[in-house]
GUROPA-625649 format. One record per atom (N, C-alpha, C): chain; atom name; residue number from 1; x, y negated, z negated; residue in one letter. Coordinates in nm, 2 decimals. Layout:
<atom chaine="A" atome="CA" num="NUM" c1="X" c2="Y" c3="Z" residu="A"/>
...
END
This chain:
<atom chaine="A" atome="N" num="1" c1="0.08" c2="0.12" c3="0.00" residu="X"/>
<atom chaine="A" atome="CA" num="1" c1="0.00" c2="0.00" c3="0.00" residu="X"/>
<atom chaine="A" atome="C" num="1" c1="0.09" c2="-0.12" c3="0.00" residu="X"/>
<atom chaine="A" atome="N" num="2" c1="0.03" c2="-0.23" c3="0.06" residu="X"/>
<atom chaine="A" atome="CA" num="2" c1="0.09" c2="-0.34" c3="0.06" residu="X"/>
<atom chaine="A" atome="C" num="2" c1="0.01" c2="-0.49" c3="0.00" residu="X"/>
<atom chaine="A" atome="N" num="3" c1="0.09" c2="-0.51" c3="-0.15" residu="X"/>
<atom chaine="A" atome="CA" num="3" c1="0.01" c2="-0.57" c3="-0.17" residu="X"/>
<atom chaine="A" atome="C" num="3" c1="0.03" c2="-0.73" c3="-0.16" residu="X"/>
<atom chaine="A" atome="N" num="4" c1="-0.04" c2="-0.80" c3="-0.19" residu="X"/>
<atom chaine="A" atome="CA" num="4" c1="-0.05" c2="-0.95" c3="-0.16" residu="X"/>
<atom chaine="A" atome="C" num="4" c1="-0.09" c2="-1.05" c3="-0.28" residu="X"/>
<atom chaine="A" atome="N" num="5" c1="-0.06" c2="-1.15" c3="-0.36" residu="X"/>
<atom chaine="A" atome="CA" num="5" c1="-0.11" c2="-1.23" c3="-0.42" residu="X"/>
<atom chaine="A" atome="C" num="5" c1="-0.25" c2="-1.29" c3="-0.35" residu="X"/>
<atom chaine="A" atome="N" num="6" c1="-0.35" c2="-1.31" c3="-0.44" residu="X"/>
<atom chaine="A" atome="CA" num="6" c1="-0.47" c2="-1.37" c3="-0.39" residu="X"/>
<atom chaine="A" atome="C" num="6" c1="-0.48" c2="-1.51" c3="-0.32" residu="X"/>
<atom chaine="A" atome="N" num="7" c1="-0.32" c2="-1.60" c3="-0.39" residu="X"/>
<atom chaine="A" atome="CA" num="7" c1="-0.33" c2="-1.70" c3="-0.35" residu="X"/>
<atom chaine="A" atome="C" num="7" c1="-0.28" c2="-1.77" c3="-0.25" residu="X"/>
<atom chaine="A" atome="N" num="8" c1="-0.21" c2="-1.65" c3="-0.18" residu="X"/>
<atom chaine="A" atome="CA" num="8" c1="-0.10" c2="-1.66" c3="-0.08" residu="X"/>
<atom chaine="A" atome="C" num="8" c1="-0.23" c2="-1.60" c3="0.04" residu="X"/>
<atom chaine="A" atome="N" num="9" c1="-0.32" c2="-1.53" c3="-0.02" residu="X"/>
<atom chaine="A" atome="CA" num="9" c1="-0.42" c2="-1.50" c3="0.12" residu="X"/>
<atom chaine="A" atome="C" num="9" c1="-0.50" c2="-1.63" c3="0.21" residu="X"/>
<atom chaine="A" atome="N" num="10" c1="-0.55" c2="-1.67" c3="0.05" residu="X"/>
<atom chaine="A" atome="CA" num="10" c1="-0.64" c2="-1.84" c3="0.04" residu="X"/>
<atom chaine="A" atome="C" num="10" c1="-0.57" c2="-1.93" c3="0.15" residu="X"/>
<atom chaine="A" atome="N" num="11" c1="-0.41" c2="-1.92" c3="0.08" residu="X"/>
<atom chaine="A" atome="CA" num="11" c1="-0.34" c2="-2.03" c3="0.13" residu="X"/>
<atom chaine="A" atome="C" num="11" c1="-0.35" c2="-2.04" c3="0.29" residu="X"/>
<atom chaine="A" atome="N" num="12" c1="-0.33" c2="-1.91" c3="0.34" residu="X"/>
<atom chaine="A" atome="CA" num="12" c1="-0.29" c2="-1.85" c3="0.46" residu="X"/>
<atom chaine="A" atome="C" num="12" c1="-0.45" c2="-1.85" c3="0.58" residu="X"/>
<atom chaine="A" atome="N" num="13" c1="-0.57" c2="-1.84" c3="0.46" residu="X"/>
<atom chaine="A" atome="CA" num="13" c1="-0.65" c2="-1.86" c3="0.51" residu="X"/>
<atom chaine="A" atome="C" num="13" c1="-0.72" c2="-2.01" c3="0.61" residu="X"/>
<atom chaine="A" atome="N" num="14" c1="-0.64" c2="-2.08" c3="0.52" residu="X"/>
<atom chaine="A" atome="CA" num="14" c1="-0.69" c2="-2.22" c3="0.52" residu="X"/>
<atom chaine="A" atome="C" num="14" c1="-0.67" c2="-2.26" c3="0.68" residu="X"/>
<atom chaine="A" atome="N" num="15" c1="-0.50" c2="-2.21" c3="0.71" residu="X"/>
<atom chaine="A" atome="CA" num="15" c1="-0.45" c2="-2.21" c3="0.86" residu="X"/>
<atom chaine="A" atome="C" num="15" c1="-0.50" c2="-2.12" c3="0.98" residu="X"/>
<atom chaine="A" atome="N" num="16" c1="-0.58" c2="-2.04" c3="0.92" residu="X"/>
<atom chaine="A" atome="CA" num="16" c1="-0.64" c2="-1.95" c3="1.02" residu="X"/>
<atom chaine="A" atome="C" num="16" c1="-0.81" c2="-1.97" c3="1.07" residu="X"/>
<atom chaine="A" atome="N" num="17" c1="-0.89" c2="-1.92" c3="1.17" residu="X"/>
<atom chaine="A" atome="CA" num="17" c1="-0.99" c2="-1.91" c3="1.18" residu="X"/>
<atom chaine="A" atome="C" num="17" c1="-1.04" c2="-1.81" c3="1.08" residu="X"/>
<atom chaine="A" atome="N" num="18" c1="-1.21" c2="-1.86" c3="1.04" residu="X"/>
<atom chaine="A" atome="CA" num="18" c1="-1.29" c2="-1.81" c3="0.97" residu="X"/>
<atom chaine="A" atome="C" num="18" c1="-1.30" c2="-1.65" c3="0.95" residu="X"/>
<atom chaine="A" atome="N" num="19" c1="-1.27" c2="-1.60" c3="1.06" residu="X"/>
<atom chaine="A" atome="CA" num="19" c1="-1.27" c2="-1.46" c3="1.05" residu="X"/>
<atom chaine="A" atome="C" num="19" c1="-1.15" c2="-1.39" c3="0.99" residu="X"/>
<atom chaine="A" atome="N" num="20" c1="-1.06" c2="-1.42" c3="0.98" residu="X"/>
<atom chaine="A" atome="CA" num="20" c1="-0.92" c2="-1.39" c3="0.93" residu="X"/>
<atom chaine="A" atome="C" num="20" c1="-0.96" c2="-1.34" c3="0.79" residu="X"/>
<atom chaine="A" atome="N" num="21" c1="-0.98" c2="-1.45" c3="0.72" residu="X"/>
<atom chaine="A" atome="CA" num="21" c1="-1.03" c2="-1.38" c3="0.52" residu="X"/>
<atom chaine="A" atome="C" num="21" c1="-1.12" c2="-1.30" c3="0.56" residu="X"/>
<atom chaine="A" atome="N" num="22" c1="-1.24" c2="-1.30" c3="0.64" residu="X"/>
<atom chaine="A" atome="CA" num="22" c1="-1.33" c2="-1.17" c3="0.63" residu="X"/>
<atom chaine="A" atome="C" num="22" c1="-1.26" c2="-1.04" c3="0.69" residu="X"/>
<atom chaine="A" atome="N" num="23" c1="-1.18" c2="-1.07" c3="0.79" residu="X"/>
<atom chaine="A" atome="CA" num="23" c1="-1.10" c2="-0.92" c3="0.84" residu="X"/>
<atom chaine="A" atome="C" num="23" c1="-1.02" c2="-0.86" c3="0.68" residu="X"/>
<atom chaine="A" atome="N" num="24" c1="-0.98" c2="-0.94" c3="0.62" residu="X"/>
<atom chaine="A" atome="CA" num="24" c1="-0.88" c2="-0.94" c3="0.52" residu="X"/>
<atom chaine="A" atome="C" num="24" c1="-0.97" c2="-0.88" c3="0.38" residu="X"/>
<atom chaine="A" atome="N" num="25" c1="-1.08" c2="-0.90" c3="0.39" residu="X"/>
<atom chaine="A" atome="CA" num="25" c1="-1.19" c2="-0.90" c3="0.22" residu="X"/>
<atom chaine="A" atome="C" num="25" c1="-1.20" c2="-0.75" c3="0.30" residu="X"/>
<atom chaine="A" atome="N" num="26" c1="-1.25" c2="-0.75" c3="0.44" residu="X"/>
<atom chaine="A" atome="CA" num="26" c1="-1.31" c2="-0.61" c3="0.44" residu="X"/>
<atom chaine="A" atome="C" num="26" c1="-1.17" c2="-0.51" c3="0.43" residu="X"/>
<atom chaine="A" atome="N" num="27" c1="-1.06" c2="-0.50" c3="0.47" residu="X"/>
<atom chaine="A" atome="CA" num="27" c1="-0.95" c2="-0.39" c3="0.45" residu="X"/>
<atom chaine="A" atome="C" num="27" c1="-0.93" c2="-0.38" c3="0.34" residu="X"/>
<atom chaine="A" atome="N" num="28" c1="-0.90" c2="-0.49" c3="0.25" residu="X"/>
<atom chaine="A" atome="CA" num="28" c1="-0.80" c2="-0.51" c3="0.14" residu="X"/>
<atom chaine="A" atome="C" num="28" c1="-0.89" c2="-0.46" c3="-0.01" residu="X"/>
<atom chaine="A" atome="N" num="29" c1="-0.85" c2="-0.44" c3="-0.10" residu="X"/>
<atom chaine="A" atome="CA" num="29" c1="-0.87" c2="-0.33" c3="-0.23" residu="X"/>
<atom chaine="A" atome="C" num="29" c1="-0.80" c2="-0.46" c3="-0.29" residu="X"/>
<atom chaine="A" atome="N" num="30" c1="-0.90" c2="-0.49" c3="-0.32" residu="X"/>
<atom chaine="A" atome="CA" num="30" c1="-0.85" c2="-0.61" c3="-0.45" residu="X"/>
<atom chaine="A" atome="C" num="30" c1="-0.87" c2="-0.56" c3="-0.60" residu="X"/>
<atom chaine="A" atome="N" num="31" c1="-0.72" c2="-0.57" c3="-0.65" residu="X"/>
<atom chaine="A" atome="CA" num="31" c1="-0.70" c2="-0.51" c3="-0.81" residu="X"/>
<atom chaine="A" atome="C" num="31" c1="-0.70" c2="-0.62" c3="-0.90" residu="X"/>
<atom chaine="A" atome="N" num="32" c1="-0.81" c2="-0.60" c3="-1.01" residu="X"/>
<atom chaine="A" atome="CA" num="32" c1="-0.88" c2="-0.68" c3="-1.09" residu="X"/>
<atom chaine="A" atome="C" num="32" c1="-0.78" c2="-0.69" c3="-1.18" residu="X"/>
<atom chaine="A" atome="N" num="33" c1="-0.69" c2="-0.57" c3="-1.23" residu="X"/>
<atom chaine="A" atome="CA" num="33" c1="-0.65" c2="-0.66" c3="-1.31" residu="X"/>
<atom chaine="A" atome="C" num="33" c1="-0.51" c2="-0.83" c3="-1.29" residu="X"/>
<atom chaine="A" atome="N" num="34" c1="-0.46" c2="-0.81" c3="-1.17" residu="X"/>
<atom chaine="A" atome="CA" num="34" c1="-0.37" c2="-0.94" c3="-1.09" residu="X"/>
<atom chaine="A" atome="C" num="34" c1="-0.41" c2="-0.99" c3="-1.01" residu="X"/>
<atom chaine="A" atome="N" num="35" c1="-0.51" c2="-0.96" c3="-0.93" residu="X"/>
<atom chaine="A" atome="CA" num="35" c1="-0.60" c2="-1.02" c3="-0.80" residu="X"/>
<atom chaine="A" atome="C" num="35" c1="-0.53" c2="-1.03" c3="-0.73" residu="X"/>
<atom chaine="A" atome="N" num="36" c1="-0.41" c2="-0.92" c3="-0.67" residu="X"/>
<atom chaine="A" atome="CA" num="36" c1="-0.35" c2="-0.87" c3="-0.59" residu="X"/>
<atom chaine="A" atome="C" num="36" c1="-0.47" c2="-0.82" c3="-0.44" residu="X"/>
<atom chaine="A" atome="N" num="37" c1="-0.42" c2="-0.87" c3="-0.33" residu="X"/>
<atom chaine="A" atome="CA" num="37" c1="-0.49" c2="-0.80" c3="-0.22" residu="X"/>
<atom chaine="A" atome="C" num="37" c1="-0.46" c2="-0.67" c3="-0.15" residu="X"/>
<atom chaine="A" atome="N" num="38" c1="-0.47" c2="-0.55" c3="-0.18" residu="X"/>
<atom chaine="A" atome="CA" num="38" c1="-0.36" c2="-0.44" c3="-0.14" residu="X"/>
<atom chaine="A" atome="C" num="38" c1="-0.43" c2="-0.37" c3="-0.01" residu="X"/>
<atom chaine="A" atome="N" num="39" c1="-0.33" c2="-0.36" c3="0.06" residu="X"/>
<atom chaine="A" atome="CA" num="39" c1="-0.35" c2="-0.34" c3="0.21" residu="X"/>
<atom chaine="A" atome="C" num="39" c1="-0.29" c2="-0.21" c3="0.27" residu="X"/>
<atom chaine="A" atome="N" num="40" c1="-0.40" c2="-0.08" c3="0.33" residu="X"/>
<atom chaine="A" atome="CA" num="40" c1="-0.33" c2="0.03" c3="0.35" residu="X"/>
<atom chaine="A" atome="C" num="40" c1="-0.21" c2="-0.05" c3="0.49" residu="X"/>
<atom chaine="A" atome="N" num="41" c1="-0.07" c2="0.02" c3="0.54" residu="X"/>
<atom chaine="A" atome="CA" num="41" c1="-0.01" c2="-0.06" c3="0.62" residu="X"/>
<atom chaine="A" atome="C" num="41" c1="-0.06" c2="-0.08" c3="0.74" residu="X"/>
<atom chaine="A" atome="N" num="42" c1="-0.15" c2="-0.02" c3="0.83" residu="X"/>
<atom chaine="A" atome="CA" num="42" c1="-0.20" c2="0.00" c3="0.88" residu="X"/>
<atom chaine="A" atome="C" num="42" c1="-0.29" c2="-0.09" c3="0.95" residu="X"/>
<atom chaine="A" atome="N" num="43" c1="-0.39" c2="-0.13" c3="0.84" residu="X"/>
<atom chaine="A" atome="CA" num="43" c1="-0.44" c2="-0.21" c3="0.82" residu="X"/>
<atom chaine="A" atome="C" num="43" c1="-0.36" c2="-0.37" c3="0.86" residu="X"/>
<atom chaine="A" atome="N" num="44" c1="-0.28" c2="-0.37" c3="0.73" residu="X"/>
<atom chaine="A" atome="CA" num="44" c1="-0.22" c2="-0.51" c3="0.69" residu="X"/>
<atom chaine="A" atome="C" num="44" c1="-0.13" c2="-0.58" c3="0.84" residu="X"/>
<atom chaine="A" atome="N" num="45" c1="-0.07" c2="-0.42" c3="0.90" residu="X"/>
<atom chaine="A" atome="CA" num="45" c1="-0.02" c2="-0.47" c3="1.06" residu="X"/>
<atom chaine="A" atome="C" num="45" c1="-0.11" c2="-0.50" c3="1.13" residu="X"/>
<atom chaine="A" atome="N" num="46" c1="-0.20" c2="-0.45" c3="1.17" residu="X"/>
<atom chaine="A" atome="CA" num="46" c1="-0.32" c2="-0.42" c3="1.24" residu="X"/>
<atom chaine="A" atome="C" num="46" c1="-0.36" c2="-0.61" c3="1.21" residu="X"/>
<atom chaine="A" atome="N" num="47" c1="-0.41" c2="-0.67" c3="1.10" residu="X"/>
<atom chaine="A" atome="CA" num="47" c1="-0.45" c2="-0.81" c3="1.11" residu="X"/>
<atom chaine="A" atome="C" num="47" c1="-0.37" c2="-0.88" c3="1.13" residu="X"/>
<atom chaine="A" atome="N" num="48" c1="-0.24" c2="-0.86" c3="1.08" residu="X"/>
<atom chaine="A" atome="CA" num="48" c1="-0.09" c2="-0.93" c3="1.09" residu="X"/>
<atom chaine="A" atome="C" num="48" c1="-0.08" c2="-1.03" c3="1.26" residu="X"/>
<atom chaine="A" atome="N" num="49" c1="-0.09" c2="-0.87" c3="1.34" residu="X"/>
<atom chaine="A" atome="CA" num="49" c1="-0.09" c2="-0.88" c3="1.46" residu="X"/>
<atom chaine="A" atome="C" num="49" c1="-0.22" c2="-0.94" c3="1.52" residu="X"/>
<atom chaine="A" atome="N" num="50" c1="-0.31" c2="-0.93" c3="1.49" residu="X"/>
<atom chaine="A" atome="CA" num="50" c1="-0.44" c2="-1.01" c3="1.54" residu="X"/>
<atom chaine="A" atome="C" num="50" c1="-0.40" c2="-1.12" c3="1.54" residu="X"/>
<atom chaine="A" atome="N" num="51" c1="-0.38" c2="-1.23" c3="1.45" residu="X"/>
<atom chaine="A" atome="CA" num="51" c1="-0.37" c2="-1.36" c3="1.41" residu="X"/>
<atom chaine="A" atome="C" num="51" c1="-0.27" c2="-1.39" c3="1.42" residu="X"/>
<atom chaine="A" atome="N" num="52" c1="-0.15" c2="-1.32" c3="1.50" residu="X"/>
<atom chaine="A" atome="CA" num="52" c1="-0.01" c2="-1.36" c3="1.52" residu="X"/>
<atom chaine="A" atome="C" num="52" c1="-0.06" c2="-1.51" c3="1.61" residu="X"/>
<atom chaine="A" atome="N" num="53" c1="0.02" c2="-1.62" c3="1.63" residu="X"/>
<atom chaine="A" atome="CA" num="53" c1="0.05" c2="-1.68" c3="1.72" residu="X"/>
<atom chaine="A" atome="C" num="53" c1="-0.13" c2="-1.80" c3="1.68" residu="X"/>
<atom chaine="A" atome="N" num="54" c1="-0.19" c2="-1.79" c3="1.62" residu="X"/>
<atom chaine="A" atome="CA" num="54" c1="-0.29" c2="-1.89" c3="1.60" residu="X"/>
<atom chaine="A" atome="C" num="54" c1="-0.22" c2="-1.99" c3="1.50" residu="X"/>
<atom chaine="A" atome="N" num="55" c1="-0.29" c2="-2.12" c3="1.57" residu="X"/>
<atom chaine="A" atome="CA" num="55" c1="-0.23" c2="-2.26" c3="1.51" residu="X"/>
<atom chaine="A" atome="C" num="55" c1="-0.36" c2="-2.32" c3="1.44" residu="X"/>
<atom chaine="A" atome="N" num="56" c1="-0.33" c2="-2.41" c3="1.35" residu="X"/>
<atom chaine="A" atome="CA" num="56" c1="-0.43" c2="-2.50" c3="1.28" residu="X"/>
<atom chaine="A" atome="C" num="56" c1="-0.46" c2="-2.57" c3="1.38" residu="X"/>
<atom chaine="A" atome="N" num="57" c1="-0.64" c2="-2.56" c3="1.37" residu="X"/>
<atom chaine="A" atome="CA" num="57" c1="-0.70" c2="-2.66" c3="1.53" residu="X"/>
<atom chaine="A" atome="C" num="57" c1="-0.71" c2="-2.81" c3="1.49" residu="X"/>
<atom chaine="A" atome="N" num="58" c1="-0.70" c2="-2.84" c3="1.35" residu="X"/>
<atom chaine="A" atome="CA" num="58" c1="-0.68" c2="-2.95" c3="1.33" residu="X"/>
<atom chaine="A" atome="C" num="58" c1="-0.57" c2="-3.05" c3="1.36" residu="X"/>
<atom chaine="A" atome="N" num="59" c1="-0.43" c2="-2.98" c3="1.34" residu="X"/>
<atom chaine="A" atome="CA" num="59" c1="-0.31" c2="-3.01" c3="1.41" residu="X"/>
<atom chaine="A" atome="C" num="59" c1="-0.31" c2="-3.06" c3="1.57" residu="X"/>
<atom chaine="A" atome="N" num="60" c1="-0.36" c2="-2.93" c3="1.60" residu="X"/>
<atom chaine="A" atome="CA" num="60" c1="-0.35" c2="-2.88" c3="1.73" residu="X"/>
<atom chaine="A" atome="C" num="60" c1="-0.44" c2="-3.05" c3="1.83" residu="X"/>
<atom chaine="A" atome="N" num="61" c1="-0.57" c2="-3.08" c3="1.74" residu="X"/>
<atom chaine="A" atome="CA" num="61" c1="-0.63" c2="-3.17" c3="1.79" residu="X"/>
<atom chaine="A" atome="C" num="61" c1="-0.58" c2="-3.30" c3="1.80" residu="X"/>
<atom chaine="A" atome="N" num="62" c1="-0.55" c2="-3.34" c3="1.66" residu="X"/>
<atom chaine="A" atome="CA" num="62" c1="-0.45" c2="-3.48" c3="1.65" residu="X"/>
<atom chaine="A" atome="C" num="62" c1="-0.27" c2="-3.49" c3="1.76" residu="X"/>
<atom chaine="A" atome="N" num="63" c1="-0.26" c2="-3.36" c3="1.78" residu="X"/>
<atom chaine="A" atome="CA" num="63" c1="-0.12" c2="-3.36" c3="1.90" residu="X"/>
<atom chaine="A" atome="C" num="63" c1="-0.20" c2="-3.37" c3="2.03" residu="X"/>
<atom chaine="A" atome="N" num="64" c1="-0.32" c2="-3.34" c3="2.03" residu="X"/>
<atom chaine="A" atome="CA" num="64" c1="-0.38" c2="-3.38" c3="2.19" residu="X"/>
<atom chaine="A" atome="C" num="64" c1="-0.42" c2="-3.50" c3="2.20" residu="X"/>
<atom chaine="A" atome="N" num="65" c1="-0.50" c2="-3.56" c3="2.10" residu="X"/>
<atom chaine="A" atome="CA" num="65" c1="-0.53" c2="-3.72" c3="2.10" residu="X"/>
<atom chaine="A" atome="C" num="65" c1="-0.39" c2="-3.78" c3="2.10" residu="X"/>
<atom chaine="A" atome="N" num="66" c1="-0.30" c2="-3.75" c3="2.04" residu="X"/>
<atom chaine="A" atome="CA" num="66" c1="-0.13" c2="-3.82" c3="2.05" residu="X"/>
<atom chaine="A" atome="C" num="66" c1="-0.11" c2="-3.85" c3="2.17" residu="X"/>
<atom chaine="A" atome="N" num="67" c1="-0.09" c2="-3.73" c3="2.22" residu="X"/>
<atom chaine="A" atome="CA" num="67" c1="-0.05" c2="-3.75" c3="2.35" residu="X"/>
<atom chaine="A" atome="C" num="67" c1="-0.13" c2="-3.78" c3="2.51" residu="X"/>
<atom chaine="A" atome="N" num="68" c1="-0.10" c2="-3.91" c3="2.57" residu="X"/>
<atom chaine="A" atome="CA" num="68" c1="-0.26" c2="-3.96" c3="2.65" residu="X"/>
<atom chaine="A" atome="C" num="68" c1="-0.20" c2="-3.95" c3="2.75" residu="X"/>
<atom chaine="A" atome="N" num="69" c1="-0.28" c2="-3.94" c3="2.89" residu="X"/>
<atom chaine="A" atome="CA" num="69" c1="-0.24" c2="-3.91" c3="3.04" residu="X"/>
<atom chaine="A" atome="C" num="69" c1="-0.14" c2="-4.03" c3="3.08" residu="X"/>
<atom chaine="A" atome="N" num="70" c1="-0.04" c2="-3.97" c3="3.10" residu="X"/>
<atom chaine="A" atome="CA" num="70" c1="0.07" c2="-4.09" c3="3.17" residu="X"/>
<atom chaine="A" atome="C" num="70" c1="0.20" c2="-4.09" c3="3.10" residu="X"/>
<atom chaine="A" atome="N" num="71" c1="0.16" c2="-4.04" c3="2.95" residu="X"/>
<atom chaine="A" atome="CA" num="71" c1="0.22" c2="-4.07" c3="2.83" residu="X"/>
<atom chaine="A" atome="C" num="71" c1="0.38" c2="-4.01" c3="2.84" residu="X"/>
<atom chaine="A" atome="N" num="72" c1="0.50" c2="-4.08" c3="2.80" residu="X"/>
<atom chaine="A" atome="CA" num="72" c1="0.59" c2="-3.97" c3="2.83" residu="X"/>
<atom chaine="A" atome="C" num="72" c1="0.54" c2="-3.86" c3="2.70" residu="X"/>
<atom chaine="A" atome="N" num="73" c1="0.60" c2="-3.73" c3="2.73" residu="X"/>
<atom chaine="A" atome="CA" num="73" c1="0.60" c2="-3.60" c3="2.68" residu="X"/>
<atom chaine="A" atome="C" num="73" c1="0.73" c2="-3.61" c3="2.56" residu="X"/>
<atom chaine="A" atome="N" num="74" c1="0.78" c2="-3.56" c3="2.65" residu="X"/>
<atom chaine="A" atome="CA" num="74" c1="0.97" c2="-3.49" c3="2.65" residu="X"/>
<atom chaine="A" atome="C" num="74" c1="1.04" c2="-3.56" c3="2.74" residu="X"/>
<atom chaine="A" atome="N" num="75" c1="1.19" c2="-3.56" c3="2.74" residu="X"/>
<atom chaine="A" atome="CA" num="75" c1="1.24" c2="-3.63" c3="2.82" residu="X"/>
<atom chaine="A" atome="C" num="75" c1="1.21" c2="-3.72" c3="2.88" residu="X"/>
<atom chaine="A" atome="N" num="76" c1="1.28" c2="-3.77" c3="2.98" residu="X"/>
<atom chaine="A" atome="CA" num="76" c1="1.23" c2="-3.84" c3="3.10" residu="X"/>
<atom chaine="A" atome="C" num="76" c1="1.11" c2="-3.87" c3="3.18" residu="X"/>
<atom chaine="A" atome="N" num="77" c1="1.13" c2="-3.75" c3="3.25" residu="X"/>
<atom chaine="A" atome="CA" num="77" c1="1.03" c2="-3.72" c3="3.41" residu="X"/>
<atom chaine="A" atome="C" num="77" c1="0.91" c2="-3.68" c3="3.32" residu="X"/>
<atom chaine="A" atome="N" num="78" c1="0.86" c2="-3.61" c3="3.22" residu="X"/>
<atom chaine="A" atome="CA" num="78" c1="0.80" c2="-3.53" c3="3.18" residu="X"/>
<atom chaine="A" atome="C" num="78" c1="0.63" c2="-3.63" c3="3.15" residu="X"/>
<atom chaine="A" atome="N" num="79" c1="0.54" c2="-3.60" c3="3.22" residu="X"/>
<atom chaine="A" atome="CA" num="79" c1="0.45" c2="-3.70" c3="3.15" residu="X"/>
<atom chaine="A" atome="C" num="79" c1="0.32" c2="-3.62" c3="3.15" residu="X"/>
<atom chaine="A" atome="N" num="80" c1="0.20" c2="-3.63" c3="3.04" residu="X"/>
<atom chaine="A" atome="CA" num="80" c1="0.15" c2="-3.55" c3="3.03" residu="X"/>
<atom chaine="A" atome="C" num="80" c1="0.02" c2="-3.60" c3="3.12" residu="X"/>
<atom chaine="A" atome="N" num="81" c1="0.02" c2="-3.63" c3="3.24" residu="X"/>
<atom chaine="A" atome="CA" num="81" c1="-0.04" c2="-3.63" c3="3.36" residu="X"/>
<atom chaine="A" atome="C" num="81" c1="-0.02" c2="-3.53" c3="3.47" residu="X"/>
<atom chaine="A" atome="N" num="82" c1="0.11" c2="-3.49" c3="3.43" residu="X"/>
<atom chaine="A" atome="CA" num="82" c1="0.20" c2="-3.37" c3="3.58" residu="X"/>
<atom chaine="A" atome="C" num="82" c1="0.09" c2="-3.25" c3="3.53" residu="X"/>
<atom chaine="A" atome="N" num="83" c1="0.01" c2="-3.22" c3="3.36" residu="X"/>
<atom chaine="A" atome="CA" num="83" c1="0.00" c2="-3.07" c3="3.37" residu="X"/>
<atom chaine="A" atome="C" num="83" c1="-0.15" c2="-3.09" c3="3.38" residu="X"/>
END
């Protein structure tokens, strides 16, 4: 088993979409007496890999208003009109 602090899930939750804690409540065997999250490995890879590579869409939102058509990017040539 692999287990997890409760507060490190929360935390982790906050950055993720909605479904992520529910994937996570349904596998995990939460032990009452440390409120550890314990996860057969299986499992804990299995969501790991689901939610690899998701960003906070609130970030994600304020870096697209940042950046306005014409705007430079990066470098030089780069302007976020070309994509």
């Amino acid at each position: 088993m692999i287990c997890v602090p409760a507060n490190v899930i929360h935390a982790k939750a906050q950055k993720m979409p909605i479904a992520y804690l529910a994937d996570c409540q349904a596998a995990a065997q939460i032990r009452t007496a440390d409120q550890f999250w314990c996860f057969k490995p299986s499992d804990f890879f299995r969501i790991r890999q689901k939610y690899r590579g998701y960003a906070v869409s609130e970030v994600a939102l304020e870096e697209a208003q940042r950046i306005r058509e014409g705007e430079i990017i990066s470098g030089c040539c780069d302007r976020a009109d070309q994509y």
